[in-house]
N, C-alpha and C positions, 0 to 999 in steps of 0.2 A: 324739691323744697322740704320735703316730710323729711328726706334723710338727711337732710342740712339741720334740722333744729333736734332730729334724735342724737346727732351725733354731738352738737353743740350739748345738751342734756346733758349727754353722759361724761363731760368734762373730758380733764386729763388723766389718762387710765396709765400710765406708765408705772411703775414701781420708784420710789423715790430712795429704794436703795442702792448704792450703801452711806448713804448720807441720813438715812433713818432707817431704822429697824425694821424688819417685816414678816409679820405675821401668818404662819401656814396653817393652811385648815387643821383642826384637833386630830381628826383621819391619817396624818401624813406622819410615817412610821420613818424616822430620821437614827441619829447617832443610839445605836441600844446604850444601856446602862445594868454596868452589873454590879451582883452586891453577892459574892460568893461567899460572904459569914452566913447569909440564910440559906444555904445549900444544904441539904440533907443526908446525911451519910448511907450509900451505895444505892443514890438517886440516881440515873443519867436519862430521866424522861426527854429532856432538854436534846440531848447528844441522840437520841434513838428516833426522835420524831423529826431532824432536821434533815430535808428533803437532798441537799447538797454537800451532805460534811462540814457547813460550815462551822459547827461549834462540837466544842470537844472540853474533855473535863479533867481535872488533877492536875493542875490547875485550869479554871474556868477560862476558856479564851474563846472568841466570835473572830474566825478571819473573813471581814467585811468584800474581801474579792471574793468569794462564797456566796457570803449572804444575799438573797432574795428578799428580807426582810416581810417575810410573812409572818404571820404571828404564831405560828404554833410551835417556835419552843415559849416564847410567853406563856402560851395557853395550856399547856403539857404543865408547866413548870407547876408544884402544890403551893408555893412559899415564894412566887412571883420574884424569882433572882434576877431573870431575865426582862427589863423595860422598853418602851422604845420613846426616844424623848422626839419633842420635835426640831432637833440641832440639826438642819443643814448641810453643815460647815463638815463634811466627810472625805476631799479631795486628799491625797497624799501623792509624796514626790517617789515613794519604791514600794517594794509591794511586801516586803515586811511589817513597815508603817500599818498597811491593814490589821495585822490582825493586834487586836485589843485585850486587855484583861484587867490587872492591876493594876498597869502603870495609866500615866498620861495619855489621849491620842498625840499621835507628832500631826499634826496638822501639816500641810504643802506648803515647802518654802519657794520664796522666787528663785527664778533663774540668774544666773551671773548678770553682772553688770556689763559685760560687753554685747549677751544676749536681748537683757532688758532695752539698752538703748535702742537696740536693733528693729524691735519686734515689740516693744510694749506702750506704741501707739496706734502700731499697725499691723495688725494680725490677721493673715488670708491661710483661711484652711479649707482642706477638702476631705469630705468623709465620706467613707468607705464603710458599706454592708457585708459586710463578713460574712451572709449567711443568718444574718437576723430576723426575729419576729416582726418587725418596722414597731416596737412599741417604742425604744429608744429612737430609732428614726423619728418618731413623732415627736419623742420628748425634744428633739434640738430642733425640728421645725417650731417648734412655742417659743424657744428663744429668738427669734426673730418677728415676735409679733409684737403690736404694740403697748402690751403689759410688763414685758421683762426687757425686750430691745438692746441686743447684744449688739447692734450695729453702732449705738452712742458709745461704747466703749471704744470703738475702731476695731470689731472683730467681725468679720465678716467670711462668709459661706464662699468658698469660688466654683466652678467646671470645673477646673484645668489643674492636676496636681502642677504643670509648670510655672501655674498662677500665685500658688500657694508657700506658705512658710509652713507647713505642716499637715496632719496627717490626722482623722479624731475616726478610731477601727471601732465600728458596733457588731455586736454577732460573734459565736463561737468559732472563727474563722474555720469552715468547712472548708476540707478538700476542694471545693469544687471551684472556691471563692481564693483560697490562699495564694496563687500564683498573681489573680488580678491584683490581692495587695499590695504583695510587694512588687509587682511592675508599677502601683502608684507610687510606693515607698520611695521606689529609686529616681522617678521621673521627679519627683521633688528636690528643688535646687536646697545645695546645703548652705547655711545651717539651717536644721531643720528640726521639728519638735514632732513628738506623736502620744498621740492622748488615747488611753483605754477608757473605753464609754460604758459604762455598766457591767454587772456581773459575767454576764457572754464575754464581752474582749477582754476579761481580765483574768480569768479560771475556765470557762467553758459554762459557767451558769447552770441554769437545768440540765442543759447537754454534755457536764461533764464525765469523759473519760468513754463518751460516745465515742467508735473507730470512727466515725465520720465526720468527727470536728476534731481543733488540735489543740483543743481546751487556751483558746482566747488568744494573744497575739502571739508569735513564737520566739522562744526565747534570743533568740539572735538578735532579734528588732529591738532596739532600747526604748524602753516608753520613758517621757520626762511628767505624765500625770495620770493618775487613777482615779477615775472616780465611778465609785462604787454604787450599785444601786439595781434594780430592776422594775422596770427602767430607774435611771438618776432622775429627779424633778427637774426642772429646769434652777432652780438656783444653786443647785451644786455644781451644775456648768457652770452660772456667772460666777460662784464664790472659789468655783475652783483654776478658772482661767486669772481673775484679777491677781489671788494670791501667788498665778506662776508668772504673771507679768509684773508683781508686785507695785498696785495700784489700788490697795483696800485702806482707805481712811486707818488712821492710827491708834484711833481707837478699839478698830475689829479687826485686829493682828498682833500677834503677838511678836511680831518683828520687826528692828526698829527702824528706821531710813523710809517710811512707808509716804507718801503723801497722804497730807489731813481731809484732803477735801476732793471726789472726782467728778462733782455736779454742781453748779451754782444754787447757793439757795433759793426758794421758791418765791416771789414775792409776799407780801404777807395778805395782801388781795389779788385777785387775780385781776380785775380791770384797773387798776394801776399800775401793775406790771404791766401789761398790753400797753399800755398806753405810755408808759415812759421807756419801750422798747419799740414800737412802731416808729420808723424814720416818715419824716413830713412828707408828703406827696410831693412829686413836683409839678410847676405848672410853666407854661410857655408866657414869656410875658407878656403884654399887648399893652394897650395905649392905657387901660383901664386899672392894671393892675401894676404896672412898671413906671411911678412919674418921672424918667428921667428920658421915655419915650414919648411924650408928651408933648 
């Protein structure tokens, strides 16, 4: 009974995005932002302190399948060129789109229209540890929890690559683990999609250019999503799955044919909602309550 009224307490903890906004801890190191007019001539603090090559200078560029997003080119930097904001929204469809500078991010577009029919109400994936630290392992076990609940979208974890429409690789896929991938690769009925999870399956992360990893998935295997991170939070999985099933409300996409809406609105009370969604009990009639048995 104590856990019946803790749990009533704590209301509805799901995320009500993308139907409303959502706020990440200040902590949470997202899209960097650069501003290369304050760069300082024959500076490359930035470029000398960054642990995996990912930033590089003349002209100032961050390639985000690199990035670990620690802070020490921030903190290196005298003239703070390098920020990290808290933008999410990091998922890209190739792996040039990573890297960043001047221009715009290209943000992930959805997949074709015979794909999206296919798969973008019902998406079974099965993922594969490359060889990973389990930190991204953890991150996509939280998307299945009651906070973020990638299961309301229709995406769901399976066993069985022959269960599945796709393939989501964590880990700098090691020698040791590369065969097991692609024996799932292939056991995957087609069509099929494959997602690079974090720094590791997309460059080789920390481990890059280790003999003993093959620096993230191989180029042979086509990936259809990148998302970038170490580990990625969990909303760059939901923002970067919805944008490749293109299922992001119209207003948080920049692309058009999207649906407005993928949640019902919340009641504007919650004991009103209950109660004008609760169906009546049913009851057996008898002489008392049925006058037509009487």
């Amino acid at each position: 009974m104590k856990r019946f009224f803790e749990r009533f307490h704590q209301g509805h903890r799901t995320l009500a995005w993308p139907n409303q906004p959502v706020a990440l801890h200040a902590r949470f190191r997202g899209m960097p932002v650069l501003e290369a007019s304050k760069c300082q001539a024959n500076c490359s603090a930035c470029v000398e302190t960054c642990p995996t090559g990912a930033v590089s200078s003349a002209p100032l560029k961050i390639d985000l399948g690199k990035c670990l997003f620690c802070p020490n080119c921030s903190q290196a930097c005298p003239t703070q060129v390098i920020t990290f904001s808290n933008d999410f929204r990091l998922a890209a469809r190739t792996r040039e789109a990573l890297v960043i500078g001047d221009h715009a991010f290209e943000r992930a577009e959805a997949l074709g229209e015979k794909l999206r029919k296919l798969l973008g109400r019902s998406l079974k994936l099965r993922q594969v540890c490359a060889g990973g630290c389990n930190a991204c392992e953890g991150e996509l076990n939280v998307t299945g929890t009651v906070v973020f609940d990638v299961g309301r979208f229709g995406v769901q974890f399976v066993a069985s690559p022959r269960h599945a429409d796709g393939i989501v690789v964590t880990g700098p896929v090691s020698r040791n683990m590369e065969s097991a991938m692609r024996a799932t690769y292939a056991a995957v009925p087609r069509p099929k999609i494959v997602i690079a999870y974090g720094a590791c399956a997309i460059s080789g992360g920390p481990f890059i250019d280790s003999p003993d990893c093959r620096n993230g998935i191989p180029s042979d295997i086509p990936v259809d999503l990148f998302l970038p991170g170490c580990p990625p939070h969990p909303m760059v999985f939901l923002d970067g799955i919805l944008r490749l099933l293109g299922r992001l409300p119209r207003e948080q996409s920049e692309h058009r044919g999207h649906e407005s809406s993928l949640l019902p609105a919340r009641p504007a009370t919650a004991g009103a909602g209950r109660a004008a969604e609760r169906p009546r009990p049913w009851r057996r009639p008898d002489s008392c309550s049925d006058p037509g048995r009487r």
